[in-house]
N, C-alpha and C positions, 0 to 999 in steps of 0.2 A: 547698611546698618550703622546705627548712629551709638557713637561708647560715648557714655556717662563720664566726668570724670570721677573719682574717688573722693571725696572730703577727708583730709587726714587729719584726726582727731587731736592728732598732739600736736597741731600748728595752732597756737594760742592769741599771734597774731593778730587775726583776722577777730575774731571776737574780742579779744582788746580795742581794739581801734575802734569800733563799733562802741559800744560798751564808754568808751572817752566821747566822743562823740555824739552821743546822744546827753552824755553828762552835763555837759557842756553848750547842751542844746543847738545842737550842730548840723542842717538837715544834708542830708548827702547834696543837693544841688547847690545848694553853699559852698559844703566844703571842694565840690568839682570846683567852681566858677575862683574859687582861689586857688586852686593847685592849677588850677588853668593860666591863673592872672601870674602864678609862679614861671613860668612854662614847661608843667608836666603836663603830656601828652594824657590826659584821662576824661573816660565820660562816667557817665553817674552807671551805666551799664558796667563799667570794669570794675569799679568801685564796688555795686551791689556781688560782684562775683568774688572780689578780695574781700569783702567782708563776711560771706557765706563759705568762705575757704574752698573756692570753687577755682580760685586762679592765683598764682603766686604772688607777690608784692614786689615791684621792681626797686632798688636799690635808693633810685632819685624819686620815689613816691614817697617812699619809706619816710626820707630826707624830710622832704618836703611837708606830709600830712604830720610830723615830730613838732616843724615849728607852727604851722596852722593851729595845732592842737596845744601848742605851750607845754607840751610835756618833756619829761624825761624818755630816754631809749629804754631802762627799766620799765617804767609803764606799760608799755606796745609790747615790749618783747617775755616778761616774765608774769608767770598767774598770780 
């Protein structure tokens, strides 16, 4: 039997980033191919799962999609 995971509604996160990035007109294979040329280990599959709040955000992603995206840490982290 296969578990779902949960989407926790209060991780804002993940529809921030999304939300900048699209603003930004940023398409996820883009922004992969740069967090890649950074070297963080991500595909456009992890990416669709952090943005869906499907999978956590590792630390050096975080980092990294902050400067890709020219933003502040307020931005990504507060509604």
């Amino acid at each position: 039997m296969r578990k779902e995971k949960i989407v926790d509604p209060e991780n804002i996160i993940d529809s921030n980033i999304r939300c900048i990035r699209i603003e930004k007109v940023i398409g996820q294979i883009d922004l992969v191919k740069q967090l890649q040329l950074n070297d963080v280990e991500i595909t456009r599959e992890t990416l669709v799962k952090i943005e869906s709040g499907r999978q956590h955000i590792k630390l050096k992603q975080l980092k990294s999609i902050k400067k890709i995206l020219i933003v502040d840490y307020d931005e990504i982290l507060i509604k």
